[in-house]
C-alpha positions in Angstrom: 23.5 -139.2 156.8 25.0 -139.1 160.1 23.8 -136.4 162.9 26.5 -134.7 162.4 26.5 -134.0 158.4 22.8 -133.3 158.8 24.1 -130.5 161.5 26.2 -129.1 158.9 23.7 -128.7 156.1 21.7 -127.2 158.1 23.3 -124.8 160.1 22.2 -121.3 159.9 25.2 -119.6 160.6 28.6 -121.5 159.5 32.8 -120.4 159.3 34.6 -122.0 155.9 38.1 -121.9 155.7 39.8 -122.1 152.6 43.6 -123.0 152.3 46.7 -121.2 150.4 46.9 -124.2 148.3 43.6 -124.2 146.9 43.5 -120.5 146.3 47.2 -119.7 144.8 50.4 -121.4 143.5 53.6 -120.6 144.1 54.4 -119.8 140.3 51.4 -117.7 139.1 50.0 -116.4 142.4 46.1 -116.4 143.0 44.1 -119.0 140.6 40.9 -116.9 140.1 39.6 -119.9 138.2 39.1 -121.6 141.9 38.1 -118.7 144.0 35.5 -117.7 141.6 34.1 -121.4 142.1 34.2 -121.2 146.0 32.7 -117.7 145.7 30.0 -119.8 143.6 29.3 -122.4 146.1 29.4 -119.7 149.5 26.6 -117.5 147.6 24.6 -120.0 146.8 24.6 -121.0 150.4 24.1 -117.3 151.3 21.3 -117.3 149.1 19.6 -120.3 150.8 19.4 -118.4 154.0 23.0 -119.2 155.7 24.7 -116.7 157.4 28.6 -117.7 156.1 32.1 -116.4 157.5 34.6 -116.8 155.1 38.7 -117.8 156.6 40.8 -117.4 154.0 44.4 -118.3 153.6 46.6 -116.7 150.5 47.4 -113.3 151.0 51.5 -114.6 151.6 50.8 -117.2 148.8 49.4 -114.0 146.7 52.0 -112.0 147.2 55.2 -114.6 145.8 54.7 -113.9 141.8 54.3 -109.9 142.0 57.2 -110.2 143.5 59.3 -112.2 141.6 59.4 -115.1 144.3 59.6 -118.9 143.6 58.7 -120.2 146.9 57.2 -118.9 150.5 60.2 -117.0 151.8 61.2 -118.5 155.5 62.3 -115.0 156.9 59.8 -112.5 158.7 60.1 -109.7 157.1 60.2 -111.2 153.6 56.9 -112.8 154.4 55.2 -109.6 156.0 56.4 -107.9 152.6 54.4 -110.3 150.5 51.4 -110.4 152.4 51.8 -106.5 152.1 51.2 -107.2 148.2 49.0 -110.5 148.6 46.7 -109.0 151.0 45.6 -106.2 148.5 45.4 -108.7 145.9 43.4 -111.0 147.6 40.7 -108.8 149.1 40.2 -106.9 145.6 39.5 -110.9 144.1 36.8 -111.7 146.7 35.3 -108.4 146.6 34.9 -108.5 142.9 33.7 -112.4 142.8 31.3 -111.4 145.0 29.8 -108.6 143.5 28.4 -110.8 141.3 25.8 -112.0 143.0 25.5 -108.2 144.7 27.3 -109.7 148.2 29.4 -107.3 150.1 32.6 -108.1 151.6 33.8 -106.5 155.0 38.0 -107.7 155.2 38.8 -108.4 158.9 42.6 -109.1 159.7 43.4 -110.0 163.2 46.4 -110.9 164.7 46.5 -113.7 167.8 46.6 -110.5 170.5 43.2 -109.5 169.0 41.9 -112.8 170.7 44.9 -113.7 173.5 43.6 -110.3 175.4 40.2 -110.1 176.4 38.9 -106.8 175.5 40.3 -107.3 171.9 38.4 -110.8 171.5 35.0 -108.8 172.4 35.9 -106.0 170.1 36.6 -108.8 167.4 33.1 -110.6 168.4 31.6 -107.4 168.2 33.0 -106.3 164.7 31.5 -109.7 163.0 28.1 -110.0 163.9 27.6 -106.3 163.7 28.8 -107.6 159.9 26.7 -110.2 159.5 23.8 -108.3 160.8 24.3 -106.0 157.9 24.1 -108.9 155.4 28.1 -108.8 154.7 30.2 -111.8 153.9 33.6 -111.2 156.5 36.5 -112.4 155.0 39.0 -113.4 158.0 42.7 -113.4 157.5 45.6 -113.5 159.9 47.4 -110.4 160.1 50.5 -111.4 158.5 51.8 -107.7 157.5 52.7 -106.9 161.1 52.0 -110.1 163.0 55.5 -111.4 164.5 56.7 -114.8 164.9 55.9 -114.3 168.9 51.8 -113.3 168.0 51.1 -115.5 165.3 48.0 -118.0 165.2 50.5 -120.3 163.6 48.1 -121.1 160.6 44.4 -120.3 159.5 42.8 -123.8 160.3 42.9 -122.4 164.8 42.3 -119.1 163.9 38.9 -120.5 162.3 38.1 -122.4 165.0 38.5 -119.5 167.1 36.2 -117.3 164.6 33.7 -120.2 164.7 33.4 -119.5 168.6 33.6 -115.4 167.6 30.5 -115.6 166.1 28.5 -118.2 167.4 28.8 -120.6 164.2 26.5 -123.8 164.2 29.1 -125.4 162.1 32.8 -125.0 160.7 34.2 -126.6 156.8 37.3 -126.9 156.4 38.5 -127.3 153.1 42.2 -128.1 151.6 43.7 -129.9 148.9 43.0 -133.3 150.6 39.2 -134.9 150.4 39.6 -136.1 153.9 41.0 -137.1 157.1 42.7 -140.8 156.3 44.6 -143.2 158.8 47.9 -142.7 156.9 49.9 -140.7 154.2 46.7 -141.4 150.9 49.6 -140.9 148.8 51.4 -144.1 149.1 48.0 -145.7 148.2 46.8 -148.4 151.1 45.1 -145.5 153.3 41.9 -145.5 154.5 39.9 -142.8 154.7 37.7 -141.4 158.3 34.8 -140.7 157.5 32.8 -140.2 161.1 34.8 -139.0 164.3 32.4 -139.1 167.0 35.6 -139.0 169.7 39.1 -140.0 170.5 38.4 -143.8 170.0 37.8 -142.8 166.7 41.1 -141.2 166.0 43.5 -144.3 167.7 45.9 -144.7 164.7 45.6 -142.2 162.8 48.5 -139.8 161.5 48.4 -136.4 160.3 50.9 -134.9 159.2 52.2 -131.8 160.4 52.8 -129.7 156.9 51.1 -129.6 153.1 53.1 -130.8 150.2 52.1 -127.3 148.1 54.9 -125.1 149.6 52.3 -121.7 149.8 50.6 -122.9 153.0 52.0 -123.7 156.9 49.1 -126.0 158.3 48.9 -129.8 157.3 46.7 -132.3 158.0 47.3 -132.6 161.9 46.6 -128.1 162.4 43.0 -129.5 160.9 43.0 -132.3 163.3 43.8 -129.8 166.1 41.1 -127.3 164.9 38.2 -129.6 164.5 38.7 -130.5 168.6 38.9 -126.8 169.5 35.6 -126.5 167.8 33.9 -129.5 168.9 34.9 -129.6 172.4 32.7 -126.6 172.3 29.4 -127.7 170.7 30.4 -126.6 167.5 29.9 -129.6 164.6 33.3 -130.1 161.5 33.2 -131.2 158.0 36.5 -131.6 156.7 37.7 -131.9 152.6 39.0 -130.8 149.2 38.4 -127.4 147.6 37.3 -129.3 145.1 34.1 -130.9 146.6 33.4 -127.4 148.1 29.5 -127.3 146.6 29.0 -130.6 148.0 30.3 -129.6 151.5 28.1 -126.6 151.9 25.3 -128.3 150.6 24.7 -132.1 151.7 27.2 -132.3 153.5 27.8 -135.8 152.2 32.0 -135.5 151.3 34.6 -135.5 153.4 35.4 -136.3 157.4 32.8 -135.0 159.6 33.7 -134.3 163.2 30.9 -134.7 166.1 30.6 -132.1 168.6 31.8 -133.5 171.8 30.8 -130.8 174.6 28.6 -128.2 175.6 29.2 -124.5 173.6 31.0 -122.3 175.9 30.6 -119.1 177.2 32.5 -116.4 175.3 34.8 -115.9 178.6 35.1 -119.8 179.6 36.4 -120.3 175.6 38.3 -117.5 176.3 40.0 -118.7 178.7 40.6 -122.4 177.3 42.1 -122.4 173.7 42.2 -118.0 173.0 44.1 -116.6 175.8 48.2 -116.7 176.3 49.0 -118.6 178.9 52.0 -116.8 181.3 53.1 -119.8 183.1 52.0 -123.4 184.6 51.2 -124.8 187.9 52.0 -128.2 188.9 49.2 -129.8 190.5 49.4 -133.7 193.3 47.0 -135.9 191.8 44.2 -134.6 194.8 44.5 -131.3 193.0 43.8 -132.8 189.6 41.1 -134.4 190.9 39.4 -131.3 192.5 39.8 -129.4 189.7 39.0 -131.6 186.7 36.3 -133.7 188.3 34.9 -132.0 190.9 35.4 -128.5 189.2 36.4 -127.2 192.5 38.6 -124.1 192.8 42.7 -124.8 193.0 43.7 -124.0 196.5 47.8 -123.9 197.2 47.7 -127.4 198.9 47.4 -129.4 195.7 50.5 -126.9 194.0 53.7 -128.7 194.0 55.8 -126.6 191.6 55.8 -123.3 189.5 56.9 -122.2 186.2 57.3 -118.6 184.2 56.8 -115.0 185.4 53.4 -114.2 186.1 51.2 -111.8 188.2 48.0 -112.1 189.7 45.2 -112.0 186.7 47.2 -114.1 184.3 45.9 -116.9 182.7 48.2 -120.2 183.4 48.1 -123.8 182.6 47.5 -126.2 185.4 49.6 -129.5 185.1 48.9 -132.8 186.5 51.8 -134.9 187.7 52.5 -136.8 183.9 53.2 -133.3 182.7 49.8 -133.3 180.9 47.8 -130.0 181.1 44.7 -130.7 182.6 43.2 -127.0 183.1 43.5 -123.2 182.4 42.8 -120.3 184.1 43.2 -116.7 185.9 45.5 -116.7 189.2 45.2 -114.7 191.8 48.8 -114.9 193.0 52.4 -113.4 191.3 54.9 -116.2 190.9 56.8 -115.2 193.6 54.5 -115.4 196.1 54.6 -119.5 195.3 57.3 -120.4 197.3 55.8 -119.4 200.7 52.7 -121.0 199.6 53.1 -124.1 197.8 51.6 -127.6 199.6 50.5 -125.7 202.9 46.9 -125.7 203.8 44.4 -122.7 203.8 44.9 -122.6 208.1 48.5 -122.3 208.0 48.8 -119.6 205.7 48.0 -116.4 206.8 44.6 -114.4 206.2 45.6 -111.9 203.2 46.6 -115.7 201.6 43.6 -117.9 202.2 42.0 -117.1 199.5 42.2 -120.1 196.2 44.6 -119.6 194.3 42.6 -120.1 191.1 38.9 -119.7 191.4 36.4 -122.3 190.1 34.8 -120.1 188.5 37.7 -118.7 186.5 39.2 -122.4 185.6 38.2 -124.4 182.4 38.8 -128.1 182.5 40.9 -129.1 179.5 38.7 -132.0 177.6 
């Protein structure tokens, strides 16, 4: 058993996310047969002592056969109106699978603004450990009745990640319909699977796709991929597989891809600030800039800026871009977008003493890893 697996098993307060396609089908809607087994496997690890947020995907994929629909309708409103229906569904099933075992569910729906601005993401942080405090399970879900195409998480897999910093998790499982992360498509047969990613060297060659083969869910293979860095580049430890192998996730830990934490937890604002938080615009940094900034984590002064992009005012968060176009940092400026033009590549003594101050603060900037 690696480090990190033993991590997993024994973390004391852990986020699983469960996919559309392992909860529902597009023909009959929720499979109660398979919730009631992962509602099995999470009490028995509530029962053990574990803390456990629930993510769950489905209330869209709930809400296709009620309303006579074959397939996950493409347009907005279509969808919003099936996760009307689906959502109802949905937290009726866990709350009555749960009751079994005398476990009370608390349904929390958030849509990306109740993390992008900052006094909704403590609200939100607040709201789930008061829950767990009071011995409820929290069953996550997107928003998806009024979330718009403009505020959405995009799938469940970041919004996961984001709950696992919410709440302080020791460890986040994802499961899907796929028993782990593999170098190539498993379905044409000559794929191998990952088993320990301990960093990027460990991920040179492998592809993930982009979407799932189920046609109720919108993340693939690569949104998990993208997930399990958010979490780990902030302390927090991923096991990734099948539905199917959920008892053996949340208990040995012995299934599956598991994903080593590869930095220091954040603080609630630094996270904030580096995967939660819209971004307005981007600054485009000279490599001495870059340098400052990512390894030297000095404050960005104009000096280093050699171009601007988007409408912005002073308190936005932006995206700080090193000369290959790659972002290298995020954080709050202190300038409007217009200003940039008067300011850009002159020193701190030419500029006049209402402007001397940095244009974004080391101590509101968060490295991107």
């Amino acid at each position: 058993m690696s480090a990190t697996r033993e991590a997993v098993a024994a973390a004391q307060r852990i986020v699983v996310k469960i996919g559309s396609s392992s909860l529902t089908t597009a023909s009959d809607g929720l499979d109660s047969a398979r919730l009631a087994r992962l509602v099995d496997t999470v009490a028995a690890r509530v029962a053990a002592g574990t803390e456990v947020v629930l993510v769950s995907s489905g209330a869209i994929a709930a809400g296709l056969a009620p309303l006579g629909l074959v397939r996950r309708p493409k347009d907005l409103a279509t969808q919003q109106a099936a996760a009307s229906v689906g959502q109802q569904a949905l937290a009726h099933a866990y709350a009555e699978s749960f009751s079994r075992y005398d476990l009370t569910v608390g349904q929390v729906l958030l849509t990306a603004e109740d993390v992008v601005r900052r006094g909704h993401y403590r609200n939100a942080q607040r709201t789930l450990h008061r829950l767990l405090r009071l011995g409820v399970v929290p069953v996550v879900n997107e928003n998806d009745t009024v979330a718009t195409s403009e505020i959405r998480f995009g799938d469940n897999d970041r919004l996961a990640a984001l709950v696992s910093h919410l709440v302080g998790a020791d460890a986040l499982v994802l499961l899907s319909d796929v028993d782990a992360l593999y170098d190539g498509d498993p379905r044409n047969g000559d794929a191998s699977a990952v088993r320990e990613v301990s960093g990027k060297q460990d991920m040179v060659g492998v592809r993930a796709g982009s979407t799932g083969a189920s046609g109720v869910g919108t993340g693939g293979m690569a949104s998990k991929v993208q997930a399990a860095r958010v979490a780990c580049s902030s302390g927090i430890p991923v096991l990734l597989t099948s539905a199917d192998l959920a008892d053996r996730a949340l208990g040995p830990a012995d299934v599956g891809t598991a994903f080593a934490a590869t930095g220091a937890r954040l603080s609630a604002r630094r996270f904030w600030l580096a995967y939660a938080a819209g971004a307005s615009g981007r600054l485009w940094l000279d490599d001495g800039a870059v340098a400052a900034v990512v390894d030297r984590r000095r404050s960005l002064l104009a000096a280093g800026v050699t171009a601007v992009e988007g409408e912005f005012h002073g308190g936005d968060v932006v995206e700080l871009v090193g000369p290959a176009g790659t972002v290298v940092a995020r954080g709050v400026v202190a300038y409007d977008a217009g200003e940039f033009p008067e300011l850009m590549g002159r020193s701190s003594f030419e500029l006049p003493p209402e402007q001397r101050r940095e244009v974004v603060h080391a101590d509101d900037l968060v490295p991107r890893r």
